[in-house]
C-alpha positions as a printed Julia matrix, in Angstrom:
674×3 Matrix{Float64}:
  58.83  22.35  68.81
  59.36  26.08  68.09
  61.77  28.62  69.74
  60.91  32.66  69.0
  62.77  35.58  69.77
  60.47  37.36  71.68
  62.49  40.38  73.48
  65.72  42.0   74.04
  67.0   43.48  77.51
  69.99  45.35  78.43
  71.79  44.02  81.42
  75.44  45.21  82.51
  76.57  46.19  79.25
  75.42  43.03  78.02
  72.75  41.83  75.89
  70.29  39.91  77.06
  68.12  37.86  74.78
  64.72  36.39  75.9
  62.77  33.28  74.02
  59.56  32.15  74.17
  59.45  27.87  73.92
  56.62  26.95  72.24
  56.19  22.66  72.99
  59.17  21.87  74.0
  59.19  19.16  76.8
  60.39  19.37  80.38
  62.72  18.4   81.39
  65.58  20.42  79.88
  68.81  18.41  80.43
  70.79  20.87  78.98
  69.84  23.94  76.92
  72.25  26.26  75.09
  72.07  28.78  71.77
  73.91  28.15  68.98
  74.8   31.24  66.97
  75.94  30.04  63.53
  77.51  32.78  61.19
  76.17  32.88  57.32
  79.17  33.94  55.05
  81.86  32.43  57.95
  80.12  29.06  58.96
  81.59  29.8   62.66
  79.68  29.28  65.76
  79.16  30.64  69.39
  77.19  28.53  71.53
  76.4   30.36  75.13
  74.14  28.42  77.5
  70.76  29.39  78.65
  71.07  31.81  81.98
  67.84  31.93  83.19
  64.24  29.84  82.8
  61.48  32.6   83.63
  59.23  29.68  83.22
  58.96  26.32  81.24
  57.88  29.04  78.14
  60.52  31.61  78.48
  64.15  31.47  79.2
  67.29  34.11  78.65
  70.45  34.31  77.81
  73.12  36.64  78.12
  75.99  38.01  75.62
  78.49  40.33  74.83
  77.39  41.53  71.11
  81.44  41.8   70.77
  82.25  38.54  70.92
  80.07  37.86  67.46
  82.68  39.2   65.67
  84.67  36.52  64.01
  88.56  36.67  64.71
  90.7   37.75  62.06
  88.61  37.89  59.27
  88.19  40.72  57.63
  84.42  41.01  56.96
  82.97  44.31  58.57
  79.74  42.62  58.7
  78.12  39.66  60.37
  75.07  37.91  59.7
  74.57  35.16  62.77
  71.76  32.52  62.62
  70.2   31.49  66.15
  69.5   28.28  67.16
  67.99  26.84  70.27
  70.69  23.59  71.09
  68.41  20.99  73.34
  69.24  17.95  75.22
  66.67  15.63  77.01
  68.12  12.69  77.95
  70.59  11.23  75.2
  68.99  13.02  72.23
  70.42  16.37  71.33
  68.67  18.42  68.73
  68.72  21.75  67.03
  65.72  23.99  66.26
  66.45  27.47  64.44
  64.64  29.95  66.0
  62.21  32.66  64.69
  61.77  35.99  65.61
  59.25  38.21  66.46
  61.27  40.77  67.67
  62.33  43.66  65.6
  65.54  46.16  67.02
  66.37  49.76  66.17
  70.16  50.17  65.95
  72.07  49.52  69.16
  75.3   51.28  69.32
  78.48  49.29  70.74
  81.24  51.36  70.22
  81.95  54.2   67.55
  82.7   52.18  65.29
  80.44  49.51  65.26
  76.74  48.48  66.2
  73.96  45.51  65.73
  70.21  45.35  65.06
  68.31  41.88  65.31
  66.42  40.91  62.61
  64.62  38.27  60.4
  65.43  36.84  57.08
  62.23  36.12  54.46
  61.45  33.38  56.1
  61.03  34.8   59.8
  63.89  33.37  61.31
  66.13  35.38  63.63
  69.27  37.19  62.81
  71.83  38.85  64.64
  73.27  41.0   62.5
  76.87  42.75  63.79
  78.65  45.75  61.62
  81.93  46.87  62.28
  84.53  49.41  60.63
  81.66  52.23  61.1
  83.21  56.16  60.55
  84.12  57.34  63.82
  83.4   60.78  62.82
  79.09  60.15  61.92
  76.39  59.91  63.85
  73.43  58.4   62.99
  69.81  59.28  63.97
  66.27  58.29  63.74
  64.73  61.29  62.31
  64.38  64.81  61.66
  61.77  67.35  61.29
  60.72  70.83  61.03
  57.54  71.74  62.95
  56.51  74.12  65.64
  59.12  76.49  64.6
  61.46  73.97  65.52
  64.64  72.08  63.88
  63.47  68.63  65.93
  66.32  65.4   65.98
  65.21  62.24  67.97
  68.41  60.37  68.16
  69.93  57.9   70.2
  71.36  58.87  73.46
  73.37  55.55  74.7
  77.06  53.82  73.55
  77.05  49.77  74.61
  73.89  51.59  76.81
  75.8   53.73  78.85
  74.48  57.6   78.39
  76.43  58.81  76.01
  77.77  62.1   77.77
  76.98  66.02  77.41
  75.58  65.82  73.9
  74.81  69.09  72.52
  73.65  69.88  68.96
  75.57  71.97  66.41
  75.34  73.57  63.06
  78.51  74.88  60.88
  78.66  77.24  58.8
  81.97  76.23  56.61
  81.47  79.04  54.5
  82.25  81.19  56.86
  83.9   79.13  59.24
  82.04  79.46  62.07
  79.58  77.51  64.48
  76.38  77.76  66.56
  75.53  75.06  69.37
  72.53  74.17  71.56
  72.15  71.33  74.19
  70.7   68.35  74.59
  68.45  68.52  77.67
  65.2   66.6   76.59
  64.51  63.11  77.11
  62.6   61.28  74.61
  61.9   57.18  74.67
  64.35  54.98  76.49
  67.88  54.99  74.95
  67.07  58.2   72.65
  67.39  61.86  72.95
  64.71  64.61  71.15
  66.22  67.76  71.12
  65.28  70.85  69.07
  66.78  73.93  67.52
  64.19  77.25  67.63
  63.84  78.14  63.9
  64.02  81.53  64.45
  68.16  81.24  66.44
  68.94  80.33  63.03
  71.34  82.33  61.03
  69.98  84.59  58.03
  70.65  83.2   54.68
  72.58  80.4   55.63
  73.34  77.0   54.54
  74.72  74.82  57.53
  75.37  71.32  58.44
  74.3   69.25  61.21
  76.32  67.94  63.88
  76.41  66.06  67.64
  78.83  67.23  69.94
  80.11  65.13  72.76
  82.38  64.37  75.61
  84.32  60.98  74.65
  87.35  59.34  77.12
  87.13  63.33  78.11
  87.62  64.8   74.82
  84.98  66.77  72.85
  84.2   64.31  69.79
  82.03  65.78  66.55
  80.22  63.88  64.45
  78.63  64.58  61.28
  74.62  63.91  61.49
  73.79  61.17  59.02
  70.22  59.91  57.97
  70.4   56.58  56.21
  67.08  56.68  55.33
  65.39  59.09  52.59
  63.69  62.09  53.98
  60.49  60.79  52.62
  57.57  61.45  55.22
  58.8   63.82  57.32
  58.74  67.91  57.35
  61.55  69.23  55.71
  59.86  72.7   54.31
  58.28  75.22  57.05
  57.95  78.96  56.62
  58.11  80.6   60.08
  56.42  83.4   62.23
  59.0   85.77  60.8
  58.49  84.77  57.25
  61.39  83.05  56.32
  61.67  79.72  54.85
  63.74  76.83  55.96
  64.67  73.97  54.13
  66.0   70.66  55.04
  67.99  68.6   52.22
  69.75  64.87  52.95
  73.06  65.08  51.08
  75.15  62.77  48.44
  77.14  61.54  52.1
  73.43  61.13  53.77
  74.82  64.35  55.62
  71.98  66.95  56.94
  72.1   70.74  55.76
  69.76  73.3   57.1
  69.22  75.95  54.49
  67.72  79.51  55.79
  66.07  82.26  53.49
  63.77  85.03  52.74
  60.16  82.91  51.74
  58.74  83.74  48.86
  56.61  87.22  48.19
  53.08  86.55  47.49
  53.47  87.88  43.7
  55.77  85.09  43.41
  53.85  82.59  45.06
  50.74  83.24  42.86
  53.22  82.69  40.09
  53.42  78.74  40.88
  49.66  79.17  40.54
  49.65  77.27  37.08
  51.88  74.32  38.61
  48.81  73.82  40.77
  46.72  73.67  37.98
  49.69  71.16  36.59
  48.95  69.09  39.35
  45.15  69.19  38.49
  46.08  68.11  34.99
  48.64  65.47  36.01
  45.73  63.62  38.78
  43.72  63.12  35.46
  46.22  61.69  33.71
  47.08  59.57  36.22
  43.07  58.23  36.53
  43.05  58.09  32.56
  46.11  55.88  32.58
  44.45  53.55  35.44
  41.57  53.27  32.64
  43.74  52.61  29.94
  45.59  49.78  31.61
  42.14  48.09  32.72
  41.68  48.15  28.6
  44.33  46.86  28.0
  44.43  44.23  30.39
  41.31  43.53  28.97
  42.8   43.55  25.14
  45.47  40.84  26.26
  42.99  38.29  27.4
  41.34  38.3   23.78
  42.19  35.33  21.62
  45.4   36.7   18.7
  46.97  34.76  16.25
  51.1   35.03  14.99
  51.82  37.08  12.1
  52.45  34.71   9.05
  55.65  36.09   8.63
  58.14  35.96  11.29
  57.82  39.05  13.67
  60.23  40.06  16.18
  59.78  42.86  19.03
  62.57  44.4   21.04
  62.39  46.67  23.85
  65.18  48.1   26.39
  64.48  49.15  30.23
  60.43  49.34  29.63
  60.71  51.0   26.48
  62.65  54.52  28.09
  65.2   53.97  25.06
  65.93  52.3   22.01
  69.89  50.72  23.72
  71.65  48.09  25.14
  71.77  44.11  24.16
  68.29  44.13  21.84
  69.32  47.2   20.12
  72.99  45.91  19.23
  71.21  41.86  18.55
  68.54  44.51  16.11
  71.04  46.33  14.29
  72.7   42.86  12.99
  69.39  41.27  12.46
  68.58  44.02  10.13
  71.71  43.75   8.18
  71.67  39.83   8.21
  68.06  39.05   8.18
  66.27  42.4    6.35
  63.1   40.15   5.04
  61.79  39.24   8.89
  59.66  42.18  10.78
  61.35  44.16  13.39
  59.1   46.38  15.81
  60.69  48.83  19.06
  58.3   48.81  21.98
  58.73  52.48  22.94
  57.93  54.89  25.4
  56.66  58.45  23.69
  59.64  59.6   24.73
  61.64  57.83  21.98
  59.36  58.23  18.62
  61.49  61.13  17.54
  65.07  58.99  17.89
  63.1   56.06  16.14
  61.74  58.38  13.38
  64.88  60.08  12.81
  67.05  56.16  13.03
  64.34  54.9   10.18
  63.58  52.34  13.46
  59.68  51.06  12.76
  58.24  51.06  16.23
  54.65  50.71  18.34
  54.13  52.97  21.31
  53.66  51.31  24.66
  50.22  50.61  26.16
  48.04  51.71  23.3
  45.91  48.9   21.71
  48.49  48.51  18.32
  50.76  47.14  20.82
  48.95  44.76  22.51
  47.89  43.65  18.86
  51.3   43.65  17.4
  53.22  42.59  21.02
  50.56  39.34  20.61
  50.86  38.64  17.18
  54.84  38.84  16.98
  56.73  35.9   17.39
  59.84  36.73  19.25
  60.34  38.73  22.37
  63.76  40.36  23.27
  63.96  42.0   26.0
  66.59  43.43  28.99
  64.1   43.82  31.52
  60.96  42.16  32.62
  57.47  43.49  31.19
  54.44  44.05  32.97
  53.07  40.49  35.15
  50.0   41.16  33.14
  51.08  40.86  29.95
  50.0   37.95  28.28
  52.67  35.34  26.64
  51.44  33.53  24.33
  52.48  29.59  23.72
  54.16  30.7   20.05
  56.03  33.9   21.33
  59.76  32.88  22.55
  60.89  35.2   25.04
  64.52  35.83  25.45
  65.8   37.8   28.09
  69.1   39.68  27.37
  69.2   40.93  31.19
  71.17  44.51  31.49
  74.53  43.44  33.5
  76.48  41.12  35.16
  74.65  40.83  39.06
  76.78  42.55  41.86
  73.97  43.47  43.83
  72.0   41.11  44.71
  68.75  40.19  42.96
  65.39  38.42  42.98
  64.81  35.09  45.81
  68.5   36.28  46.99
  66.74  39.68  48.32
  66.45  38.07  51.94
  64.49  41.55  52.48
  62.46  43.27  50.9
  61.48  46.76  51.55
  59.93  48.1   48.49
  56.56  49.84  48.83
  53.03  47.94  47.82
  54.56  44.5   48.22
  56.08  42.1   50.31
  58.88  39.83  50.7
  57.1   36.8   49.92
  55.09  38.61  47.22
  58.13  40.16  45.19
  59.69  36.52  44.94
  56.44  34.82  43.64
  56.35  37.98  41.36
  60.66  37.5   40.0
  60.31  33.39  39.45
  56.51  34.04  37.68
  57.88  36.45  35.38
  61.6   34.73  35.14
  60.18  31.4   33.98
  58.26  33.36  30.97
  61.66  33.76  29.44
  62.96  31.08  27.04
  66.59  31.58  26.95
  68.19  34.14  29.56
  71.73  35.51  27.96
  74.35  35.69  30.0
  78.12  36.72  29.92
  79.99  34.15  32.64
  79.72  31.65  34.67
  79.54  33.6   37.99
  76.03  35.12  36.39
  75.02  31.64  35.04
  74.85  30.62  38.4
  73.58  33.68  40.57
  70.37  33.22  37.34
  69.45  29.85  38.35
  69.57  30.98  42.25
  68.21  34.52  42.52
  65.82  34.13  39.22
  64.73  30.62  40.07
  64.93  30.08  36.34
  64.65  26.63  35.01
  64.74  27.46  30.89
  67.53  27.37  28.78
  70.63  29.75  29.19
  72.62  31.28  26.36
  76.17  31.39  27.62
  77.49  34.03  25.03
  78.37  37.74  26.55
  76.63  40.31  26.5
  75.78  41.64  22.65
  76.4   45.13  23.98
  79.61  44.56  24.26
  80.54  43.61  21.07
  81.17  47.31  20.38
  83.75  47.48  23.06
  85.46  44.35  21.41
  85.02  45.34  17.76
  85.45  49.48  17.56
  88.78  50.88  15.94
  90.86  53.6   17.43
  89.26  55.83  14.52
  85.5   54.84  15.54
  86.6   56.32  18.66
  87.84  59.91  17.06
  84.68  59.98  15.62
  82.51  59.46  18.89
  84.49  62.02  20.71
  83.95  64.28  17.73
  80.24  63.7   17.63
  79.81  64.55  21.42
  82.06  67.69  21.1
  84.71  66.19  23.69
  88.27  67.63  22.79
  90.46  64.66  21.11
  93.52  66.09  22.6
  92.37  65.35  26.62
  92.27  62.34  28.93
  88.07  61.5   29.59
  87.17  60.38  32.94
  83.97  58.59  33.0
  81.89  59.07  36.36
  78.97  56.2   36.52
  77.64  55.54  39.85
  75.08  53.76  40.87
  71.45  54.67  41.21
  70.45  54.67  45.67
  67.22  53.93  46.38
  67.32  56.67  49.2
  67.61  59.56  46.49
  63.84  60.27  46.78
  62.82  63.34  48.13
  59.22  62.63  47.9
  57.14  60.62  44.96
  57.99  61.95  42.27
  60.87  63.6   43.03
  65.15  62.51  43.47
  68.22  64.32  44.67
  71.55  64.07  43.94
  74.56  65.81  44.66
  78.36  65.13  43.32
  79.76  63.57  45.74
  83.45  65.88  45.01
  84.12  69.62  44.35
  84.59  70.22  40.47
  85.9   73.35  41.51
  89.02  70.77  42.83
  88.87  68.42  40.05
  88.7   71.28  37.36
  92.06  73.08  39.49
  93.89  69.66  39.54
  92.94  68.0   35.72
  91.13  70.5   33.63
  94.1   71.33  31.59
  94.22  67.97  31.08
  91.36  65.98  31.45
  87.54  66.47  30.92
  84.52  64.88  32.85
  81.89  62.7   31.95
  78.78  62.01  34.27
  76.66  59.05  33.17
  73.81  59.18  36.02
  70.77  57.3   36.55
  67.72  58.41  34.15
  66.08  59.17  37.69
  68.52  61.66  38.95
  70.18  62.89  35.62
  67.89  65.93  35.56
  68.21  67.2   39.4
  72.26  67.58  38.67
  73.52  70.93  37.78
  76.68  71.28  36.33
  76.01  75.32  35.18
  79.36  77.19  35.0
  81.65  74.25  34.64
  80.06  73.29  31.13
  83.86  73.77  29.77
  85.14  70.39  31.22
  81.8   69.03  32.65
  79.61  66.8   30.07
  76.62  65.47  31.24
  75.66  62.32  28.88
  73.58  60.75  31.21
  70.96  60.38  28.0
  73.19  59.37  25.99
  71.69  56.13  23.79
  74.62  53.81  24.14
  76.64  54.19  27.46
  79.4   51.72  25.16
  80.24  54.59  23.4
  81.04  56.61  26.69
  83.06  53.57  27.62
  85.29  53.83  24.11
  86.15  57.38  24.61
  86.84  57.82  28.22
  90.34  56.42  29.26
  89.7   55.64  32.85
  85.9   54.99  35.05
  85.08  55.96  38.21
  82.1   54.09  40.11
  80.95  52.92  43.38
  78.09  49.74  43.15
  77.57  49.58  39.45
  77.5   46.67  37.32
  79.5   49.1   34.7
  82.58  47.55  35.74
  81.67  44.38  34.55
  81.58  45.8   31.23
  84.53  48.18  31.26
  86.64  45.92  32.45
  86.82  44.35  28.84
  88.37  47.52  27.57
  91.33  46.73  29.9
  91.4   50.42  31.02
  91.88  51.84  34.61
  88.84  51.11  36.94
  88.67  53.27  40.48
  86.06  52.83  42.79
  84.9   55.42  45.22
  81.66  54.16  47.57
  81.7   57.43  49.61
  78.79  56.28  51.69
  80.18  52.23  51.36
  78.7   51.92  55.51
  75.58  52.92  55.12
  74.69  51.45  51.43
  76.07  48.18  53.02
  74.2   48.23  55.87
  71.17  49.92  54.92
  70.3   48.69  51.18
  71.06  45.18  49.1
  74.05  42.98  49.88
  76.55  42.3   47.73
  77.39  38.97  45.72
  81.1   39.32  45.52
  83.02  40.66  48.33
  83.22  44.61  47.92
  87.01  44.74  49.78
  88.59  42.13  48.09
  87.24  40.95  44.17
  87.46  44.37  42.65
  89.52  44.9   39.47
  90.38  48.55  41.18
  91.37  50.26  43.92
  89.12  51.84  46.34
  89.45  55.32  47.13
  87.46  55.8   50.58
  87.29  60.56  50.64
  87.83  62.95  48.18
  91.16  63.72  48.77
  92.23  59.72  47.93
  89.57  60.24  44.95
  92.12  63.56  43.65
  95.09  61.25  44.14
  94.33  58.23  42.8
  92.7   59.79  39.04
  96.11  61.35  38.96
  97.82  57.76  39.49
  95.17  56.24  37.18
  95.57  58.55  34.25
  99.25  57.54  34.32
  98.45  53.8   33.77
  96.32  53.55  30.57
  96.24  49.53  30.02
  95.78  47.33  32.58
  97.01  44.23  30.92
 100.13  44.01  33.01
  98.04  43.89  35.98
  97.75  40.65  37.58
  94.8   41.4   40.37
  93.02  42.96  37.05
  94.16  40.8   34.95
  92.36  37.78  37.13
  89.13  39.79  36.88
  89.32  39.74  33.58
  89.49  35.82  33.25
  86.85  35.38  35.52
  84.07  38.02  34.04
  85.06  38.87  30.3
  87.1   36.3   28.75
  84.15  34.6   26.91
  83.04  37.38  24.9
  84.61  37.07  21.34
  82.94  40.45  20.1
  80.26  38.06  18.19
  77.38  38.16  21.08
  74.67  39.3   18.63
  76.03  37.1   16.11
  75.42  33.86  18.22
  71.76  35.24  19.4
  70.47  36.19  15.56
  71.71  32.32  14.73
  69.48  31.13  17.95
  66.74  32.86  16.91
  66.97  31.54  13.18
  67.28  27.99  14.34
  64.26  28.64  16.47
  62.48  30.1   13.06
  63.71  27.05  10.94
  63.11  24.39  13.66
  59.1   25.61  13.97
  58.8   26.11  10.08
């Protein structure tokens, strides 16, 4: 017996849900659904309103009664299930779906979609505590010398009244609006803007204007998506060029300018020829990874002498758990061989550091990757990498999980793979590894779960962090000295979290600060400076030009420990950092500017965003100002008990002798095989 969620109807401000029944006997005695709630374990069971036909019956509900009394999630996950009786047998049979929903708006504030889960069951998913003051729409284009929105049109499906589009100019305070008239597909709007009613040389953002309880409401345009495949460059009839960009708050801003001459377009000539030059190194490095797919599946033998090879985040630096576990093995162990897996990018740091490495992909790796017999690692390499029955793998992983990871990715929207796919992919790869290091319990477990991982799990902290546990108050003069910060001013440290919206386009990633450092610099630059640790993705599309006095981007720094050591307070949204900084006992504020829409949009969360952080959440820049201010004041959070409890949980295993207790694994792995 099978129940599917086939269709959704709109019926009197209520939802209606149909199902087709797929052998389920006549006669139905009784026939109800039960909507169970993941996190909450409540239930809502409404009975069956109409039978179309013995295959398809409905139901009707109000979408606001899914939201769980007094609890203070913001989201909710429900669970359907098709509740039978035939004579005195009653039964349960989760249903599937094949039914997909666009947002559907219920109030300001909050909205559902239905779903599926990996496995194809049906979810109705309910968010609440939405901003009032966004609007969110379906896409956004510029074509026909036209600014074109398609948006939706309908609150709890009641036309949402006199909607009217509008760009501001805050620069110079003033405002331009056009109206909505256009009807596009049931429930949405598709209005336009004529390019050429646009000011000159403006930058402006993009609003909705409407009449709400017979006020006029605005609402900041948001896009939750990237801007990836649609038209956000045109150049119009009257030669100028207009430029779409998705901001750090998923905001929209319309930029207007003179295009380019043609002298000064024939001067991006050579980028073409760039491109030219970067197609054949693309097709040169699909040949070279046929060879050496071809190299691993040749028969190698171990190195007589014990040979160890380390790489961190695919070889992009020489950092993190293996270099910290290399740098005692050297000083311990200096008669074993130690090899980096690099990227290109790093011969110059190893050459300079006296660190003996092999460049990725090139046949002396495969040779010397093959031959070695010990693996460390923070990330996973390539699926077709060969492992060889002598190698032992161990994975040092790269931070505690707070996003959530592998089989516990209930969706999964990456490009060139599926669901099903990426999971086979995580527990393949995951079950290569040995020993798997982690820092706490809480990880321990969310390994075994979200990694599938059966093999043996080194319960010792995180070797990176021995730094944080074993540095002096002079090793930390002589960081700030190194990096030119002034030893006489507070640090804050600004980490945030990579988004996987921040593409523009392949190749390409945005990001914007998410607060004025014209403010921050007027409120704390006599007293404080600024550190920006950003993503190796986005570091290079920041500019920080003219605020280089108190503004110090070290998002390439090697070791992001030492930024921890010298800055006296973090600021973060989603990172994992916390995890880490937390053992320094210093001041941890978090500021998810977009919290909604990452939520909502991207991965879930593993501990409960609202509640488990060792920090206070600071929700707008003006609460961002305040709270550094009130941060910078309280240097050790030791007297905190809500930190304090954080601490316990996450950091209290790590003695500051991680590395230690991996070099003696790895010798008593050496000894044990002879």
């Amino acid at each position: 017996m099978r129940a599917i969620l086939s269709g959704l109807h709109h019926k009197k401000n209520l939802q209606e849900l149909e199902f087709e029944l797929i052998d389920v006997p006549e006669p139905f005695d009784d026939l109800m659904v039960t909507f169970l709630e993941k996190q909450t374990q409540a239930t809502v069971t409404v009975p069956i309103t109409r039978v179309v036909n013995s295959r398809v019956v409905r139901l009707r509900i109000d979408a606001n009664d899914l939201q769980v009394p007094n609890s203070e999630l913001s989201e909710f996950s429900w669970e359907l299930y098709l509740n039978i009786q035939q004579d005195a047998t009653r039964g349960l049979i989760q249903v599937e779906s094949e039914y997909l929903s666009d947002r559907h708006q219920l109030t300001l504030t909050s909205f559902y979609q239905l779903n599926s889960d990996a496995n194809g069951m049906a979810l109705f998913k309910l968010h609440t505590q939405q901003p009032a003051a966004e609007f969110t729409i379906s896409a956004i284009n510029l074509q026909d010398n036209q600014l074109q929105i398609t948006g939706p049109n309908r609150l709890n499906n009641q036309r949402i009244e006199h909607q009217r589009l509008v760009l501001k100019n805050e620069s110079a305070g003033s405002f331009a609006e056009w109206p909505i008239a256009k009807m596009g597909l049931h429930g949405l709007f598709s209005a336009t803007i004529p390019l050429n009613e646009l000011a000159a040389n403006s930058t402006q953002e993009l609003y909705i204007r409407s009449t709400f309880e017979g006020q006029d409401l605005d609402q900041r345009v948001v896009l939750g998506k990237s801007l990836a495949g649609q038209v956000t460059q045109t150049i119009t009839d009257q030669h100028r060029l207009v430029v779409l960009e998705k901001r750090y708050n998923n905001g929209i801003r319309i930029r207007e300018m003179a295009a380019p001459s043609l002298p000064q377009r024939l001067g991006h000539l050579p980028s073409k020829a760039g491109s030219a030059t970067k197609l054949l190194s693309v097709l040169m490095e699909k040949v070279n990874l046929v060879y050496m797919r071809r190299l691993f599946k040749r028969g190698h033998r171990a190195y007589d002498q014990p040979t160890l090879i380390f790489e961190s985040f695919g070889g992009r630096q020489v950092s993190d758990s293996p270099y910290a576990i290399y740098q005692l093995f050297t000083q311990l162990y200096p008669g074993f061989k130690f090899v980096w897996s690099i990227d290109r990018s790093q011969k110059k740091f190893c050459k300079q550091n006296g660190i003996p490495f092999v460049v990725r992909r090139t046949a002396k790796w495969v040779r010397t990757l093959e031959k070695a017999t010990f693996w460390i690692s923070n990330a996973r390499f390539p699926a077709w990498v060969k492992k060889p029955n002598y190698v032992t793998y161990i994975q040092t992983w790269h931070g505690t999980p707070l996003k959530k990871l592998g089989l516990d990715i209930e969706n999964v929207s990456m490009p060139g793979t599926t669901t099903v796919k990426y999971h086979a992919n995580f527990v393949r790869e995951a079950n290569r590894w040995d020993a798997l290091v982690s820092p706490n319990d809480y990880s321990t477990q969310i390994f075994r779960s979200a990694f599938g991982f059966n093999n043996q799990i080194l319960k010792v902290g995180y070797p990176r962090n021995d730094e944080l546990i074993n540095s002096s108050p002079e090793d930390i003069v002589a960081l700030k000295q190194a990096m030119g910060i002034p030893l006489g001013k507070k640090v804050v440290l600004y980490a945030p979290t990579y988004r996987d919206n921040q593409f523009a386009e392949k190749g390409k990633y945005t990001f914007e600060l998410p607060f004025s450092l014209d403010d921050f610099k007027q409120k704390f630059g006599d007293d404080a400076v600024l550190v920006l640790r950003m993503h190796y993705l986005i570091s290079n599309a920041l500019d920080i030009s003219g605020y280089e006095d108190f503004v110090y981007d070290l998002s390439n720094h090697p070791s992001i420990s030492d930024l921890y050591l010298v800055s006296d307070m973090l600021i973060t949204d989603y990172s994992s950092v916390f995890f880490d900084y937390a053992y320094l006992k210093r001041p941890i504020l978090f500021y998810p500017y977009d919290y909604h829409m990452y939520k909502d949009e991207l991965r879930g969360f593993y501990l409960d965003y609202e509640k488990d952080l060792p920090g206070d959440i600071a929700h707008d820049e003006s609460e961002l100002l305040t709270m550094i201010g009130e941060k910078l004041q309280t240097p050790d959070m030791s007297h905190n008990q809500k930190f304090m409890d954080f601490y316990h949980r996450f950091c209290a295993i790590d003695d500051g002798l991680s590395s230690l207790k991996v070099v003696n694994y790895v010798v008593q792995q050496i000894e044990k095989n002879g």
